[in-house]
C-alpha positions in Angstrom: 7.3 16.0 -6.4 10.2 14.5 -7.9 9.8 12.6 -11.7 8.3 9.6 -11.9 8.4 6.4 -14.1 6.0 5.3 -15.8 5.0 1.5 -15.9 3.5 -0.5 -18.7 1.0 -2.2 -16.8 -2.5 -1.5 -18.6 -4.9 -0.5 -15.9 -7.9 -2.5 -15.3 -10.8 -2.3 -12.9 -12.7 -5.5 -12.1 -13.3 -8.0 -9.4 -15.3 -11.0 -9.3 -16.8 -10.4 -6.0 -17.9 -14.8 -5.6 -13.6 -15.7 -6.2 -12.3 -13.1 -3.5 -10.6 -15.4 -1.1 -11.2 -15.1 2.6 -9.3 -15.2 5.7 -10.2 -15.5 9.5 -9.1 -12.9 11.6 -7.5 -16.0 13.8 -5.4 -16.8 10.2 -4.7 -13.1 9.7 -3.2 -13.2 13.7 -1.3 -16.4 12.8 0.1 -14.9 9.4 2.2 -12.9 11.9 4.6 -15.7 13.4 3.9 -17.7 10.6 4.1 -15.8 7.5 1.4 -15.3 5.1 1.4 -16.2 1.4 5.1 -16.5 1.5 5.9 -12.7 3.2 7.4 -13.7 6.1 7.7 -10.7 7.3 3.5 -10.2 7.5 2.0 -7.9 9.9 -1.7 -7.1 10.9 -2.4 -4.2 10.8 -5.9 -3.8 10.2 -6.2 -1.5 13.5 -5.2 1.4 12.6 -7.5 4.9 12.6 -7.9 7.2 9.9 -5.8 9.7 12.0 -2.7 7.7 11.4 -3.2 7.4 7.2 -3.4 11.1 7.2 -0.1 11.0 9.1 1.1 8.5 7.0 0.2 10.2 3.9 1.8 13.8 5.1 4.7 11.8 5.9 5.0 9.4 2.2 4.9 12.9 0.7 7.5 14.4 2.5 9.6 11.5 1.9 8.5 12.0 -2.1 10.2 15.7 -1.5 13.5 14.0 0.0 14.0 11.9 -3.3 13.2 14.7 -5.9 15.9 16.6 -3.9 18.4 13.7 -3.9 21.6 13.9 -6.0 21.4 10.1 -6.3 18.1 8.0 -5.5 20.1 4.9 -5.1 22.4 6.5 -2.1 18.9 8.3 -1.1 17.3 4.6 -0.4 20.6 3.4 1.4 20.6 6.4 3.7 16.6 5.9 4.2 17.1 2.2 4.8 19.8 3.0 7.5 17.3 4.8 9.4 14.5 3.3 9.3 16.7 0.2 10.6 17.4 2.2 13.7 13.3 2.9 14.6 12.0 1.3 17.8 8.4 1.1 17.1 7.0 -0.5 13.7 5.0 2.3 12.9 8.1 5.0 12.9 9.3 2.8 10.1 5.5 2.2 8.3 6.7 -1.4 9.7 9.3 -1.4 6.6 7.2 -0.7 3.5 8.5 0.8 0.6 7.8 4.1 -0.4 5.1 4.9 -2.6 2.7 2.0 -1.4 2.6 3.4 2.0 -0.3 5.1 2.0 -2.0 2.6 0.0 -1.0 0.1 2.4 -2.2 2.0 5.4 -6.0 2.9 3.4 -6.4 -0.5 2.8 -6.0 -2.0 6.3 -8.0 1.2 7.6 -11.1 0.0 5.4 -10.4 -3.8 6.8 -8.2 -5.4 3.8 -5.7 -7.9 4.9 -2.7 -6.4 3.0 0.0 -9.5 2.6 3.0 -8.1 0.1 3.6 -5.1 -1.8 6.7 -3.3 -3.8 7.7 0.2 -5.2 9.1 -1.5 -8.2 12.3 0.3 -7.2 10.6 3.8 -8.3 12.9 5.7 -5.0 15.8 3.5 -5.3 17.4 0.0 -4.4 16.8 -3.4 -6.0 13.1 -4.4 -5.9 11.3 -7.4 -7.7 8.0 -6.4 -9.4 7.5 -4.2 -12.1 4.9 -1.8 -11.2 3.8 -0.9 -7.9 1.3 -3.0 -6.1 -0.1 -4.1 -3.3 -1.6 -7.5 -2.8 -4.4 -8.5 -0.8 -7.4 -10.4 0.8 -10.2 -8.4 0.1 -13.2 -8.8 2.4 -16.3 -9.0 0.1 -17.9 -6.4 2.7 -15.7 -3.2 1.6 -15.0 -4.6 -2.4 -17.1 -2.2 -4.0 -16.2 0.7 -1.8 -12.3 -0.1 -2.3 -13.3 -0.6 -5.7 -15.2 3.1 -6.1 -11.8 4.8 -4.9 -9.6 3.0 -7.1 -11.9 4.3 -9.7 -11.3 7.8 -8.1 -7.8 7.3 -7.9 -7.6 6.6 -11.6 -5.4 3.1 -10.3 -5.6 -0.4 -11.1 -7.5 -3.0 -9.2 -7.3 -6.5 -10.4 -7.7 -10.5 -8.9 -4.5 -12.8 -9.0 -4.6 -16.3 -8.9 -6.5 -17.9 -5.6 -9.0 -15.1 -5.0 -5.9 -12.3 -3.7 -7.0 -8.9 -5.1 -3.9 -6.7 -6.5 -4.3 -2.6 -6.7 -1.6 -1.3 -8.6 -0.8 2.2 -10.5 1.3 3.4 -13.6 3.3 5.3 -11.9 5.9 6.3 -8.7 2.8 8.4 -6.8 -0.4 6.6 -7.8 -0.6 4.5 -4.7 -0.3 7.2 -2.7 -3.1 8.7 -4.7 -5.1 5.9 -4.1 -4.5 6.8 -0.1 -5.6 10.4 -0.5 -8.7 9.2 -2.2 -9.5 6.7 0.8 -8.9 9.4 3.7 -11.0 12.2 1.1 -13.9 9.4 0.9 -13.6 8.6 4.6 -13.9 12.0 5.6 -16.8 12.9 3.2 -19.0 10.0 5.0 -18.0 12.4 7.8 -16.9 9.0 9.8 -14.7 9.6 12.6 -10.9 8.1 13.1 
């Protein structure tokens, strides 16, 4: 895997399960002509199987390999970007997330979370606006404690922002995609079925 950075955001585990804000499955629908909480480029996609965050997470780690081999990571993310602009189906592209929240991304809508924004903090290249990488979310208050056991397992961060949105975030470039591995390891062990 190629070397990471490390980010200064302390980690801290804790939700307050009576603030998580909720959103209607006809709100989540909307959210993707609409935007939702300013990403207006929002998708749903709560349906996917187990089958496809093992793929994802095979894939986010051969993409890992692809950077640690890069002569220069900023070139590396302009080459990636280029062709992932040229997939036809959102899901060749991981419908344009960055990598190294991937897999989170694709755990998280597995369990049910309404995933609504997320960043690499510019960890494999390119310009990129927070500082740590995260993913944002409505949490329903149905899966909190079991997201909240596998951040805990993932050794990641998993906080509330302001309005009841639920933020898991990691020190570093791979932690995220920990926190996937953890997910599909738990999912399996319940020995639930894609």
């Amino acid at each position: 895997m190629a070397s990471q950075h490390l980010y200064g955001q302390p980690i801290v585990r804790q939700l307050d399960i009576d603030r998580l804000a909720e959103i209607s499955d006809e709100d989540a629908d909307a959210g993707e002509d609409n935007g939702l909480e300013g990403n207006q480029q929002y998708r749903d996609i709560r349906s996917i199987g187990w089958d496809f965050v093992a793929e994802a997470l095979a894939r986010e780690k051969a993409l890992f390999e692809r950077f640690a081999a890069a002569e220069d990571v900023d070139d590396e993310a302009e080459r990636y970007i280029e062709e992932i602009e040229m997939a036809v189906f959102p899901e060749e592209d991981f419908w344009g997330l960055d990598i190294g929240v991937i897999s989170a991304v694709m755990a998280l809508s597995a369990l049910g979370a309404v995933t609504v924004s997320s960043c690499n903090a510019g960890g494999f290249g390119g310009h990129h606006v927070e500082r740590f990488p995260l993913v944002v979310m409505f949490l329903p208050r149905t899966i909190a404690d079991g997201v909240l056991e596998i951040a805990e397992a993932a050794d990641v961060g998993l906080d509330m922002t302001e309005g009841g949105l639920v933020r898991l975030y990691g020190r570093t470039d791979f932690d995220l995609h920990r926190f996937g591995q953890a997910a599909l390891a738990r999912h399996q062990a319940q020995g639930l079925r894609p």
